[in-house]
N, C-alpha and C positions, 0 to 999 in steps of 0.2 A: 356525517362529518367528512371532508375532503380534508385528506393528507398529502405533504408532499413528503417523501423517506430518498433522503440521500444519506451515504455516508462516501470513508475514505476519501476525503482530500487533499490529503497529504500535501496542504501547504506546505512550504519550505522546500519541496522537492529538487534535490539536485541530482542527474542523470547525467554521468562521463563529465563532471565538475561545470554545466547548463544549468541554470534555475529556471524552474518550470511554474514559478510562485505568478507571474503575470498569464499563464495562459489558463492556471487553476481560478485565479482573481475572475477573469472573462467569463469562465463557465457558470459562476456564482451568478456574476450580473446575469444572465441565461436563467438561471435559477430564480431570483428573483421577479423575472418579467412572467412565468410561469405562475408564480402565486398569486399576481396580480389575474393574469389572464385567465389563470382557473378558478380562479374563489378559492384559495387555502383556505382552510382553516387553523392550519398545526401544521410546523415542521419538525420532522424528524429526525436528529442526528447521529447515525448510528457508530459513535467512533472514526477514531484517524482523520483529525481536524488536521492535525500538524504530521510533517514525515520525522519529525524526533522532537525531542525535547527541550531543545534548544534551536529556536528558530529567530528569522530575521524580522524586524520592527515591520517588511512589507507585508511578510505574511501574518503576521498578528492584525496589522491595519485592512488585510483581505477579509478576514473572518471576522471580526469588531465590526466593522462597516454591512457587513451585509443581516448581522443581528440588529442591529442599529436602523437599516431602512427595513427589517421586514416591523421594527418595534413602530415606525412612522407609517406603516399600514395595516399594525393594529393587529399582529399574526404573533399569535406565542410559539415558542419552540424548545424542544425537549432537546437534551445533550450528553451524550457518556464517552466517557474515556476509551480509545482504542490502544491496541498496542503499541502506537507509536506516540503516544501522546504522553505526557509529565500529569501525573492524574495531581500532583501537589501545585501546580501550576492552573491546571482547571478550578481546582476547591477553591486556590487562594484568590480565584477571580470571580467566583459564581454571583458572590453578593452582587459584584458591579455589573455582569452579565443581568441580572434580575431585573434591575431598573426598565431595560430594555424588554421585560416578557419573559426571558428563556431562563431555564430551569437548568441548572447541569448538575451532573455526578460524577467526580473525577474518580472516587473511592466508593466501592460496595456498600452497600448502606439495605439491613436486612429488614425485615415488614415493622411497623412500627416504627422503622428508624429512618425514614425518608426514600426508601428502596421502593416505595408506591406512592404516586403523586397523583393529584386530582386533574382531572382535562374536562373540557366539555362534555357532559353525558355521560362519564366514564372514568377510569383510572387509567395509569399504567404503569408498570413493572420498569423500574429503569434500576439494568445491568451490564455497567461499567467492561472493560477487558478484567478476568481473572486470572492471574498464571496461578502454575500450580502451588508455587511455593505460598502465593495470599488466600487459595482454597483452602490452606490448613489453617490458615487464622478464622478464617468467615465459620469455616469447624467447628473452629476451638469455640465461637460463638454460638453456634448452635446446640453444643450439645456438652460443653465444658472443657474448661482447660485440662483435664484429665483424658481427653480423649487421643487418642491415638490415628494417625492416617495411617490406613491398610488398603482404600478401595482405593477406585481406578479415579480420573479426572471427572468422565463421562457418571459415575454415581454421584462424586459429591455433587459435580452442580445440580443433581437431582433433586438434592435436598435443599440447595440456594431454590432453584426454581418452586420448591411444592411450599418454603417457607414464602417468598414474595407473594404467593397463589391465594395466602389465609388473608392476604388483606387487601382480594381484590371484590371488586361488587357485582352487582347485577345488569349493571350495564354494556356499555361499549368497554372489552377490557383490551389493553394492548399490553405488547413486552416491546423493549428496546434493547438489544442483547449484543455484547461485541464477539464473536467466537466463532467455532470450525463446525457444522454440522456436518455429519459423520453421509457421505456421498455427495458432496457438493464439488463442485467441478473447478480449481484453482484458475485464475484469470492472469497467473504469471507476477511475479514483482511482490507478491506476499513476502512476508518474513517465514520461508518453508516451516522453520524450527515452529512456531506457534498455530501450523496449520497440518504436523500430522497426526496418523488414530491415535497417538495416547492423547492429545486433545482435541477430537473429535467429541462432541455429544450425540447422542440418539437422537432424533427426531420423535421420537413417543414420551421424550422425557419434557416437551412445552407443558402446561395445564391448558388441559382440555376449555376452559373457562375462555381464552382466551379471543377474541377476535381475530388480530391480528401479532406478527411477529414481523419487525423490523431489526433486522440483523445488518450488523458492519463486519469486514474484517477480509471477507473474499471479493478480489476485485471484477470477477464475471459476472453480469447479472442475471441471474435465476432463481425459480423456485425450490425450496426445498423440503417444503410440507405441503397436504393440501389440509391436515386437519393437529391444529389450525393451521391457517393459511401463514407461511414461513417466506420472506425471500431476501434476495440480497441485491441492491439495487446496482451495484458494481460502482467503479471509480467513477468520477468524474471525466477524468481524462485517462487517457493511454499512458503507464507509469513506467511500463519496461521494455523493451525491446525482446522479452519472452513473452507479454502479449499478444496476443492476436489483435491482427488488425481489423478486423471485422467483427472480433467477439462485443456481443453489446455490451454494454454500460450505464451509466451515466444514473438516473434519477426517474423515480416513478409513483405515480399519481393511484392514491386507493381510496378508493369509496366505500365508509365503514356506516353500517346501521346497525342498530340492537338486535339478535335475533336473524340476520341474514348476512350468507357469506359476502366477505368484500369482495369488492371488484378493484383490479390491479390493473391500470395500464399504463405499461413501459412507456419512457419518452424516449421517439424518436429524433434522436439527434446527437451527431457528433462534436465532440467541444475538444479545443486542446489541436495540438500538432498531432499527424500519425505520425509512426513509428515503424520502421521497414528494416528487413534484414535483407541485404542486396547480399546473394552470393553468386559470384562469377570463377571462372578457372581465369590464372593470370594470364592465358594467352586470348582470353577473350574482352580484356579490360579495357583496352580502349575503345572497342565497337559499344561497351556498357554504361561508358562514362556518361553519354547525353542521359540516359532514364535517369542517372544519377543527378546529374544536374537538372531537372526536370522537374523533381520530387518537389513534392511541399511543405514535406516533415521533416523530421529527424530522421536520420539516417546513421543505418552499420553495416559495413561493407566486410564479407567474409573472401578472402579471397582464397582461391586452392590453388598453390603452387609456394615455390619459394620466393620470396621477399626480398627486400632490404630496406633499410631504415631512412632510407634517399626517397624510394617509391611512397614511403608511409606519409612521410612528413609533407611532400608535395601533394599527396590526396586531400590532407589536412587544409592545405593551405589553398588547393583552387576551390574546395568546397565547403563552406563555412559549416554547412547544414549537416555534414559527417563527424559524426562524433566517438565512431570507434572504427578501427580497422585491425582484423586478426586476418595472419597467414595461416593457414593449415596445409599442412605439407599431407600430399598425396600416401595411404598407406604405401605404396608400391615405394614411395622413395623414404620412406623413414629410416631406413635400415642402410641405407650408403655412407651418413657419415659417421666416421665410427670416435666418438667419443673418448677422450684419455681417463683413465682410471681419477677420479677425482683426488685421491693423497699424493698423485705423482704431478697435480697440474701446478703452472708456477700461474704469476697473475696473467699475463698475455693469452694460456689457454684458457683460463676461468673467465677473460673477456669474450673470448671466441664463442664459447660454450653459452656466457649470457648471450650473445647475439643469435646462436643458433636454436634456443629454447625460446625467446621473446619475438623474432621476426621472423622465425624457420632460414634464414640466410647466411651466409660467412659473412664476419664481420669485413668492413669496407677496410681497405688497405690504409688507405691515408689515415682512418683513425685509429688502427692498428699505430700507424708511425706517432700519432700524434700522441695513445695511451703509453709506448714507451719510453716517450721525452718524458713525461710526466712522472712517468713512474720512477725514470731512474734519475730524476733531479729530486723527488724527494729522496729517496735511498742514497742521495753525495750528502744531502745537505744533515744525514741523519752520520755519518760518519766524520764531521766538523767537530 
């Protein structure tokens, strides 16, 4: 059987208030020239379809659309909920996703309860995002409402996983799993909170049974098991400017047979904008500004020196493709201006003080003049 395992495509994607929903839409089309080109048989979708819960009509018509032409080429596809995704919004759409081939689980669903579905040749285990607080219901189901949580994140799903395990077969078995394996290498733009050790799992805790492991959740692409064969196919696209620009990603190609380990190969290829951290010292900015202009991505400019709000906004405005700029004031000068006791400051220092904490710079004179007409027409008009 040939698979294609992508996850994380946090349609909907907004980065420094940018929608990134058209250039995730493109990689899809990318995605589906591949199933054509390779002979899929089955896609895989390992979580974080959408970047929250509430997304735009574009990106619902992104993800719709491309279930829709792989169902006009006759390719079925598996689907689970990540953590970014409305698992109540997946369920409430699965029937209508069905028509089209794909199979989804927005909510945990334990063996016998649709947590194993049938594929070509084979089964496979399909395991939604769990936090911890719904591991104590999946529990309470395991082993009765009387039960008490005492163990770690990384036991219970032990017990999720070895329960999915009793209703897998003898053939091709696959897992489809959203979550943090415990030495996996973060890809940057995670949600930190749902990717440290207390929700990490072991890697000895898959069933040996199984083929393969198609895992969402981390945006770097690598492996994280060889037995069984575990990985994460990483984002689609470049999601944060704490990614690396050269760390892979994107979607990859396994060749599963009964009986012999699969074969995984990465696809090479970049989809989406890059994403660059430009940091210059401020006396070297304008010799930097052409690379700047130059760039083909998104761009964030860290500059080391002091600021002002005049420099920022004009970066903003010759360079469309800038979408963030921070000053960072040199340790050696952090200590020059000295700060008024905050109970003693009136509003003009607490302006000063906003301006020197947000742009590292004194605020500009004129709008100094201009914050205390304002200020002090409301304080006449509050004495009328």
């Amino acid at each position: 059987m040939r698979i294609l395992h992508t996850a994380d495509w946090h349609l909907g994607k907004l980065l420094k208030g940018t929608e990134r929903t058209g250039e995730i839409a493109a990689a899809l089309e990318e995605l589906l020239k591949l199933v054509r080109s390779e002979r899929i048989e089955l896609v895989l979708v390992a979580g974080d379809l959408f970047d929250r819960p509430q997304v735009t009509t574009e990106a619902e018509a992104a993800a719709f659309g491309f279930f829709y032409r792989l169902q006009e080429m006759k390719v079925p596809a598996l689907v689970i909920a990540g953590n970014h995704d409305s698992r109540e919004r997946l369920e409430a759409i699965a029937p209508l996703l069905s028509l089209a081939g794909v199979t989804v689980r927005g909510e945990v669903r334990l063996a016998g309860r649709g947590g194993v579905v049938e594929v070509a040749g084979g089964k496979a285990a399909m395991l939604p995002f769990l936090s911890e607080r719904r591991l104590v219901r999946a529990q309470m189901l395991l082993e009765g409402d009387g039960t008490l949580w005492k163990g770690a994140y990384s036991e219970g799903m032990k017990k999720v996983f070895a329960n999915l395990a009793t209703e897998l077969g003898g053939g091709i078995n696959l897992m489809l799993a959203h979550l943090t394996v415990e030495g996996s290498r973060l890809g940057g733009g995670e949600f930190e909170f749902h990717c440290t050790n207390s929700y990490a799992v072991e890697k000895s805790a898959f069933p040996q049974q199984l083929a393969y492991v198609a895992l969402g959740h981390i945006h770097r692409q690598q492996q994280v098991s060889e037995a069984p064969v575990a990985w994460y196919p990483g984002s689609l696209v470049q999601l944060d400017f704490g990614e690396g620009e050269s760390a892979p990603r994107g979607a990859l190609i396994v060749e599963v047979e009964a009986g012999v380990p699969p074969k995984v190969h990465p696809v090479e290829a970049r989809w989406g904008k890059p994403l660059r951290t430009f940091r210059v010292r401020v006396e070297d900015l304008d010799r930097r500004l052409e690379e700047l202009q130059t760039f083909p991505g998104w761009a964030k400019l860290v500059i080391e020196g002091r600021g002002n709000p005049r420099l920022r906004e004009e970066l903003f405005r010759r360079f469309p493709q800038l979408l963030d700029v921070i000053f960072e004031v040199p340790e050696a000068e952090r200590g020059r201006v000295q700060a008024p006791v905050p109970e003693e400051w009136d509003w003009l220092e607490a302006y000063g003080e906003y301006s020197r904490e947000t742009y590292a710079a004194e605020p500009d004179e004129s709008l100094l003049r201009a914050f205390q007409q304002v200020y002090e027409e409301v304080h006449a008009g509050e004495g009328l």
